[in-house]
C-alpha positions in Angstrom: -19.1 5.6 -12.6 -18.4 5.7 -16.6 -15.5 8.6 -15.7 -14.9 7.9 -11.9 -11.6 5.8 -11.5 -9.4 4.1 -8.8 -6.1 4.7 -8.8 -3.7 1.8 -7.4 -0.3 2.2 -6.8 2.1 -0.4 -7.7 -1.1 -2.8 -9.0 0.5 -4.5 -11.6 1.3 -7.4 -9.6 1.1 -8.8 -5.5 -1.1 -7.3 -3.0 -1.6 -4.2 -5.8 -3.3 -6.1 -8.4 -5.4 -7.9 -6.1 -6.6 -4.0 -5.0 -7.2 -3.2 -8.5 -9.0 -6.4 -9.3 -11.5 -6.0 -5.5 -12.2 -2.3 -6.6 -13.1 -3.2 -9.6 -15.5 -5.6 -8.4 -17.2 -2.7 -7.0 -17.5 -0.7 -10.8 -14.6 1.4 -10.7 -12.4 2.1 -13.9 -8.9 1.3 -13.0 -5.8 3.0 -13.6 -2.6 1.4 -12.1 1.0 2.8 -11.8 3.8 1.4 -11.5 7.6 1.5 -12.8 7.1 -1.9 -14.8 6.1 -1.8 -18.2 5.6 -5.2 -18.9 3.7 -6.5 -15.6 1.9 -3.4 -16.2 0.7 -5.2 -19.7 0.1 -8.2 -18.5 -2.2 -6.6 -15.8 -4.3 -5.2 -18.1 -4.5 -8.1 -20.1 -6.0 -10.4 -17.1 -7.9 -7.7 -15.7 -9.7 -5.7 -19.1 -11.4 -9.0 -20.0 -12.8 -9.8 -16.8 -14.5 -5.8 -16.6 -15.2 -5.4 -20.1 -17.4 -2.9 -19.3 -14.6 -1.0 -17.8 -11.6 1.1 -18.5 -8.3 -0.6 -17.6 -5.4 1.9 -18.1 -1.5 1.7 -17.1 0.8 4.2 -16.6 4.6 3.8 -16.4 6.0 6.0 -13.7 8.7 5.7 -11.3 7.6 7.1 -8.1 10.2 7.6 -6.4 11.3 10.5 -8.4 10.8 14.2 -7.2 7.8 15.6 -8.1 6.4 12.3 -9.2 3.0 13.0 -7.4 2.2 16.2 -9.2 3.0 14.5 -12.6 0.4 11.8 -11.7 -2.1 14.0 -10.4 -1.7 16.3 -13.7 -2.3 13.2 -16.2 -5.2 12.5 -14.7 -6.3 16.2 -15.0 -5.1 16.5 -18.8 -7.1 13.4 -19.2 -10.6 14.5 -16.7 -10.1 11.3 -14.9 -12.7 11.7 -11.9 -10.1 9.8 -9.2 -12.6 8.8 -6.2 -10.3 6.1 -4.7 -7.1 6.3 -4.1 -4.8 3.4 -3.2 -1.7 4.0 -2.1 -0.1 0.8 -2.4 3.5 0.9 -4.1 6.3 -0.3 -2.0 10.1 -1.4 -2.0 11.6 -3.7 1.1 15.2 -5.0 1.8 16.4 -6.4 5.2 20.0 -5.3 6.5 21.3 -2.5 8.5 20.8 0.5 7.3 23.8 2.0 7.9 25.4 -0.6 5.8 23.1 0.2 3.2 23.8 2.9 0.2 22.3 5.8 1.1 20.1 6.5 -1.7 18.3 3.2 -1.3 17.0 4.3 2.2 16.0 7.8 0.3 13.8 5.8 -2.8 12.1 4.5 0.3 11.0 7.3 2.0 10.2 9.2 -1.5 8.1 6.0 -2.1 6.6 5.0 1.5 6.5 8.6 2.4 6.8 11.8 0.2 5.0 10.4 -2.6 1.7 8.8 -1.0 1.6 11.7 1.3 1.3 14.3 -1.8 -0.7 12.0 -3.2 -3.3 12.4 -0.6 -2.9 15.8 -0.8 -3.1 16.9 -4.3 -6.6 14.2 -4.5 -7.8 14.7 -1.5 -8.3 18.3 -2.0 -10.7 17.0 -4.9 -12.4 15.0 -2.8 -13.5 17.2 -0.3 -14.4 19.6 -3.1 -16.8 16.6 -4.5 -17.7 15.5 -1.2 -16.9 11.8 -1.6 -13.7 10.0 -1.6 -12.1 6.8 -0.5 -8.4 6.9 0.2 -6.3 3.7 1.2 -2.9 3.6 2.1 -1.0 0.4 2.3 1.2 0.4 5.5 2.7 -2.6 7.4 2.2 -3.9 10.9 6.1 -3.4 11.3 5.2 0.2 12.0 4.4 -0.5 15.3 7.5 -2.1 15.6 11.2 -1.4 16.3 13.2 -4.0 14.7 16.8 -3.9 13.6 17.2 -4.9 9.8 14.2 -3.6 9.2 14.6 0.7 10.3 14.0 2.2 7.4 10.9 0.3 6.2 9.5 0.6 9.2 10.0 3.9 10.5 8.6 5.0 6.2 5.3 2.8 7.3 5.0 4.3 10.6 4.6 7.7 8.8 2.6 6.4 6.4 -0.1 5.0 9.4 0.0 8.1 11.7 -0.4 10.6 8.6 -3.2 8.8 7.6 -4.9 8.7 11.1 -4.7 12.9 11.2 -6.2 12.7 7.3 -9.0 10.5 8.5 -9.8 12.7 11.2 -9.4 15.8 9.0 -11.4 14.4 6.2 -14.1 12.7 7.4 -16.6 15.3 7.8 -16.1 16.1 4.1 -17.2 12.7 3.0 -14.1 11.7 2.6 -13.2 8.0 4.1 -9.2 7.3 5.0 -8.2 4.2 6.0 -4.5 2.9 6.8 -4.1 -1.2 6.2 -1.3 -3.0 8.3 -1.0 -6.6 7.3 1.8 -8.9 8.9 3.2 -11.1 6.1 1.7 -11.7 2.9 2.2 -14.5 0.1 4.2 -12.3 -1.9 8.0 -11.9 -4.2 8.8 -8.5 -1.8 9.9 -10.7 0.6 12.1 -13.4 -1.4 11.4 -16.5 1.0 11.3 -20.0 -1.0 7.7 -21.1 -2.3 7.8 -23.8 0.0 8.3 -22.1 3.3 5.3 -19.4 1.5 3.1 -22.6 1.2 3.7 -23.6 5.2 3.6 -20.1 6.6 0.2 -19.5 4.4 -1.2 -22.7 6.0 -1.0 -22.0 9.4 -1.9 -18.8 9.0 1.3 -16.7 9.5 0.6 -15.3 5.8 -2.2 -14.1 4.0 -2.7 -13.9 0.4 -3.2 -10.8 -1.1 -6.7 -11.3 -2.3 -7.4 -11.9 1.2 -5.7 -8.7 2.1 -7.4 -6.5 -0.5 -10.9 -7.9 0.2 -10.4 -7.0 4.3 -9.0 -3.8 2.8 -11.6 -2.3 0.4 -14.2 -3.7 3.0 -12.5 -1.9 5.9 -12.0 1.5 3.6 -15.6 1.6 2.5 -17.0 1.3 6.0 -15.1 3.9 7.1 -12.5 1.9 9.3 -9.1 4.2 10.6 -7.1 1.5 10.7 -7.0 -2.1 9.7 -4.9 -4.8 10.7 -5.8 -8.3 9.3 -5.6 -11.5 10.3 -6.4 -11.8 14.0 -2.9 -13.9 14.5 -1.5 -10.2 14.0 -2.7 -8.9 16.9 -0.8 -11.7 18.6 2.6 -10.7 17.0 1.8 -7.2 18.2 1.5 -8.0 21.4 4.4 -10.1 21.6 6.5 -7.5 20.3 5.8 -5.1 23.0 6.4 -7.0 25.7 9.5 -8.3 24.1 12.5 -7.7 26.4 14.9 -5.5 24.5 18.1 -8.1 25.5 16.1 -10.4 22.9 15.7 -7.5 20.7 19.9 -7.1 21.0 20.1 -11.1 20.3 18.7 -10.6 17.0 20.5 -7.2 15.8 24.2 -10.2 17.3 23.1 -12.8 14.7 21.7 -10.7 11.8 22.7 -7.1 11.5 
C-alpha cells in the first residue's frame, strides 16, 4: 500500500475525518479534499502523527465548481496516486423552503451531493475495474427515503446519491469493485447547528451517533461488500414511522415551519 491511497471528501473535519482516520487504520495513505484550508491543516496535523508511516496529503478544492471532478481525478494522475478507495463524503445542508431559497444555493447542492460524487465514481471507478479492486463509499442520508418539507433539496440530492450507487454496486461488483451507499439519521455534528446541549441529550439516548461511530459501521459495511448501510437500529424505526406518517401531519409541519 506504499502508493495506494483513500480519498475522503470533505475529511478535514465531522463525519469526514473520522473516515479518513478508520481507513487509515486499515493502511491506507490519505488524501482529503475539501474547500478549507485551514481545517484542512489542522487535519493533517492530528492525523500524520498518529500514521507516521503514512502519507497524509490535503488538497484545497471547492467542489462544487464545474468540472471539479476531473481536476481531482487529474492531480491524482499528475501525481500516480493509486486511489483504491473512494469516499464520497462532502456535503452542505440548510433547512427552509426551497423556493424561498436563492437559487444557486440549491445548484452548489446538487453539483456537490450529485454531479460531483457521481463523476467521481465514474472517472475512478473506471480504474478500478481496470485493477480489479476498489472500494467506493458514498455518504448519503436516511432523509433520502423521505419526503419532508424544509428539507427538498437535500434530500431529493441524497436520494440520487443512494439509488446511483445501488446500479454502480450492481454494475461493479463482478469487477472486484465493492460500492456501498451509508444513510445515517443524525449525527453529533456543526452541519446541523443545534446547541451542544441538546447534541449531548440526543447522543444519549441514542437519536445521534457520533461520527466515529458512523465511519467505523461505514468502512466495515464497505469492505464486506454491504449495498446499503443504515446505522443505528433506532433508524429503522424513524423509517418506518415516516412511511406510515399520514400526509395531514406532513402538511402540519410544512403550517408551522416552511
Amino acid at each position: 500500500m506504499k502508493n495506494t491511497y483513500a480519498i475522503i471528501t470533505g475529511g478535514s473535519s465531522g463525519i469526514g475525518y473520522a473516515y479518513a482516520e478508520e481507513w487509515a487504520r486499515k493502511g491506507y495513505n490519505i488524501l482529503i479534499v475539501s474547500n478549507r484550508e485551514d481545517l484542512n491543516a489542522e487535519a493533517q496535523n492530528r492525523l500524520q502523527p498518529q500514521f507516521p508511516e503514512q502519507r497524509i496529503l490535503t488538497r484545497y478544492q471547492d467542489l462544487t465548481a464545474d468540472n471539479a471532478a476531473q481536476e481531482l481525478f487529474d492531480y491524482c494522475e499528475s501525481e500516480n496516486l493509486i486511489v483504491e478507495v473512494l469516499v464520497n463524503n462532502a456535503g452542505m445542508f440548510y433547512f427552509g423552503a426551497a423556493v424561498d431559497k436563492p437559487m444557486a444555493l440549491s445548484h452548489k447542492m446538487t453539483m456537490l451531493h450529485c454531479t460531483t460524487p457521481a463523476d467521481l465514481c465514474v472517472l475512478f471507478g473506471q480504474k478500478m475495474k481496470e485493477r480489479g479492486c476498489g472500494y467506493i463509499l458514498n455518504a448519503s442520508s436516511i432523509t433520502a427515503y423521505m419526503g419532508f418539507p424544509t428539507i427538498a433539496v437535500y434530500q431529493a440530492s441524497k436520494s440520487y446519491l443512494l439509488k446511483f450507487s445501488k446500479g454502480l454496486h450492481h454494475e461493479l461488483s463482478h469487477y472486484g469493485v465493492k460500492v456501498c451507499c451509508v444513510c445515517p439519521g443524525a449525527v453529533d455534528t456543526d452541519l446541523y447547528n443545534l446547541p451542544v446541549k441538546m447534541r449531548k441529550r440526543f447522543r444519549a439516548i441514542g437519536i445521534m451517533l457520533g461520527p466515529e461511530q458512523i465511519a467505523k459501521r461505514g468502512v466495515r459495511a464497505t469492505l464486506h461488500g454491504r449495498k446499503v448501510k443504515i446505522p443505528g437500529p433506532i433508524n429503522y424505526f424513524f423509517l418506518l414511522m415516516c412511511f406510515l406518517l399520514p400526509g395531514f401531519v406532513v402538511d402540519m409541519v410544512k403550517k408551522k415551519f416552511v
